[in-house]
N, C-alpha and C positions, 0 to 999 in steps of 0.2 A: 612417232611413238614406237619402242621397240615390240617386239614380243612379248618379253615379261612385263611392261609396261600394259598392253593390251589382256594379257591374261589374269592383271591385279587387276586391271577395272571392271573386266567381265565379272571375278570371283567377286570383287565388293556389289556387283550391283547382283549377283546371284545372292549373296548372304543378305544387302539390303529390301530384294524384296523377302524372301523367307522371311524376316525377322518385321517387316509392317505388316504384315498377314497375324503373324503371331500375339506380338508384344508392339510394333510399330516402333519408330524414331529408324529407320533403317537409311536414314540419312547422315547418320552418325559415323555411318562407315564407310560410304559412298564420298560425301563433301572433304573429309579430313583426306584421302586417298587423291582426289584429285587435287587438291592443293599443294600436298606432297611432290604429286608429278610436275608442280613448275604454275600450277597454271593459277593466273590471278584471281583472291576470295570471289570475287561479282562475277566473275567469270563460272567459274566452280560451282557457283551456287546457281547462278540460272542454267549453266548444262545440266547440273543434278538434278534441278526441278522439272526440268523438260525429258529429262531419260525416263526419272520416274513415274511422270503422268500413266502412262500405260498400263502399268500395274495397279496407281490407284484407283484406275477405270472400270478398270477389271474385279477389282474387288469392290466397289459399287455395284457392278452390275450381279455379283452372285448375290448380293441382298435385297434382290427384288422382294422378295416375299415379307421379308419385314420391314421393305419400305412402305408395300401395298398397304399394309396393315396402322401407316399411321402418316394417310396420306393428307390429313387437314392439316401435319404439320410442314409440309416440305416447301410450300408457295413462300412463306413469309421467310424461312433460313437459308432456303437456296438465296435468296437474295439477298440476306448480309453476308452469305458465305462469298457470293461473288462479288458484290462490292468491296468487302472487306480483304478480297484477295487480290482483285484489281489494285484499291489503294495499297497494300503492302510492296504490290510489284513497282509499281510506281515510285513510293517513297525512295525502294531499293535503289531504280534508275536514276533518281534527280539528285539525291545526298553525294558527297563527296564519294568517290572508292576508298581515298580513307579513314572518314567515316564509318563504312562500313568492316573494310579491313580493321580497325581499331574495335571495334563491339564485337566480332567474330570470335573470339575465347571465351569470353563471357555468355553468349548466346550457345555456344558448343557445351558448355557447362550447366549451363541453365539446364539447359533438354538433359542433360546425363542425370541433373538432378533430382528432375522431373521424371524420368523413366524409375531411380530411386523409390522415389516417393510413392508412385502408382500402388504397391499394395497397402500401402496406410492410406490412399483416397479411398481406396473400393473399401476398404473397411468402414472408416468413417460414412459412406454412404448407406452400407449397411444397415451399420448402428441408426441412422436417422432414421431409414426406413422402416428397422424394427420399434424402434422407441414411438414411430406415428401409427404404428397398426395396434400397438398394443393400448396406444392413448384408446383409440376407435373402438377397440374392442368393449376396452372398460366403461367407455361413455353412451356406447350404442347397441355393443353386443354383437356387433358384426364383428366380420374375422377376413374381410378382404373386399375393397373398393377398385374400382374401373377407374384406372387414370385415363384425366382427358386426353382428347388427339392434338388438343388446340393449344396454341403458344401466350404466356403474354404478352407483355410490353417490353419486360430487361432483358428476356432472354434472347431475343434477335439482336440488340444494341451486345450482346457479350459474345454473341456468335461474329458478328462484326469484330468486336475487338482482338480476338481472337485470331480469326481469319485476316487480320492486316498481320501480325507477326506470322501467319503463316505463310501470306505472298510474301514477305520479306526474306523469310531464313526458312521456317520449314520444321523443320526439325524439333519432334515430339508437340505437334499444334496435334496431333491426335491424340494425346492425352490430355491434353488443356481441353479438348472439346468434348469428351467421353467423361471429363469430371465434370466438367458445367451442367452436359448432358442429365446427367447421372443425378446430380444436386436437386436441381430444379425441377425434372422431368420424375416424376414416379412412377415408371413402368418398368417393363423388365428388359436388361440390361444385354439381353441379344436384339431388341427392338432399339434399344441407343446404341450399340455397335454398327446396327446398320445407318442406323441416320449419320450417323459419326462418319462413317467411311464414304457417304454419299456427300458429307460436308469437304470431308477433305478432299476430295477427287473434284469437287468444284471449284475451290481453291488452287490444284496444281493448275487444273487445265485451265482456267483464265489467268491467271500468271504465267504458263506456258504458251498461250497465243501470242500474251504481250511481247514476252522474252523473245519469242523467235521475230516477230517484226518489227522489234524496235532495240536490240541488244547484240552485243558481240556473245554468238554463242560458238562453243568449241564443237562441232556437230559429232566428230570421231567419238568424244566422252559419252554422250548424248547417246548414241547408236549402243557402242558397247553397256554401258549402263540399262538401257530398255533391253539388249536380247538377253541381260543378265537377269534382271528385275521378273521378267514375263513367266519363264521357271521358276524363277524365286518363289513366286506366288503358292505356284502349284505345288512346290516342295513345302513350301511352311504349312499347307493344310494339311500334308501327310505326317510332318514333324511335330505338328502341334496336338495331335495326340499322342504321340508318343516321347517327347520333351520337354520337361518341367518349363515350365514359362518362366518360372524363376530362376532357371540356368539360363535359358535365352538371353533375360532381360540384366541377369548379373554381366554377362559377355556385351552387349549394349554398354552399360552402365562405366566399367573399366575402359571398351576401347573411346566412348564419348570424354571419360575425365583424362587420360592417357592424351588424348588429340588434344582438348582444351589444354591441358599443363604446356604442352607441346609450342601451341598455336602461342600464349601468351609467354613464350620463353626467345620465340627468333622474330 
């Protein structure tokens, strides 16, 4: 790997973590970057997932406080998050590589379109949550309800479902699970950011165990990626008050559909 070769991997996995601190999918810039350099999809894609564990460790771990706060829910998701991450790693390993090289544009696309969509989720969640407080209001006269801590029965099976496309590829399973979240769950949506970021950091790091002991990983991408990512973090909490998310996320959004046209062209 040259120099400039080295110093695009460090900048993508510096702009990739900033931007999952922020807006998240910051694999969009990372994964397309190292496939670019030569190196093979399955390849690319477990060194990404292994570089960027550390960061999304790390940003689990500043959500102590609003995980504390909704601790009956974590037993039952931690455990589709990891199974359902383990199976997506899996699937990755056993499927053909061209299998998976073949879905790679469309999966690159998916997530860009998914990052898209994110401000019409959060709206529509909104709206629901407004249209059930006001039903409440009308029928009981209250004006605000204690969402439970506790889970039901579909929500861990879609945290699962979920969590297999994220050991598989990665890319914007944070917004798949902060909208499920979000839907199902009726609390307040720094309380599902956290649970969100603790799902997905369960997800890299048991597909990152797997990956390293049972996978051909690129360790040099892997390295430069994590000393990128670990700043990244630190910088996106400073950026994210002072940078529209929706500039972020438009810059997301271009380099993820830019890479997909790309990816399904050679």
């Amino acid at each position: 790997m040259t120099t400039l070769e080295i110093a695009l991997v460090l900048a993508a996995g510096l702009a990739a973590g900033t931007l999952n601190t922020v807006v998240g999918s910051g694999s969009l810039l990372t994964f397309p970057v190292l496939v670019a350099l030569g190196y093979p999809p399955v390849v690319a894609n477990v060194s990404n997932t292994i570089g960027l564990t550390p960061g999304s460790i790390s940003g689990a771990l500043g959500c102590r406080r609003e995980l504390l706060a909704q601790k009956d829910r974590l037993l039952p998701l931690s455990i589709a998050a990891v199974l359902g991450g383990l199976a997506g790693g899996l699937l990755l390993l056993s499927l053909p590589a061209d299998s998976f090289r073949a879905v790679v544009p469309l999966l690159v696309l998916l997530a860009a379109l998914l990052m898209a969509l994110q401000p019409w989720l959060t709206r529509l969640v909104a709206e629901r949550r407004s249209r059930a407080a006001g039903q409440l209001a009308a029928t009981t006269g209250a004006t605000a309800v204690a969402a439970p801590r506790t889970v039901g029965r579909l929500l861990p099976l879609s945290v699962f479902a979920v969590s297999v496309y994220g050991g598989y590829f990665g890319a914007a399973q944070g917004v798949l699970l902060l909208a499920q979240l979000a839907i199902v769950l009726d609390d307040d949506l720094r309380l599902l950011n956290g649970l969100k970021n603790l799902l997905q950091a369960l997800v890299n790091l048991v597909a990152a165990v797997l990956f390293t002991l049972t996978a051909d990983v690129a360790w040099l991408p892997v390295l430069l990626v994590a000393l990128g990512s670990i700043p990244g973090g630190l910088l996106g909490a400073a950026l994210g008050r002072r940078v529209p998310a929706s500039v972020l996320r438009a810059v997301v959004v271009t380099v993820g559909t830019v890479a997909g046209v790309a990816l399904l062209l050679t």
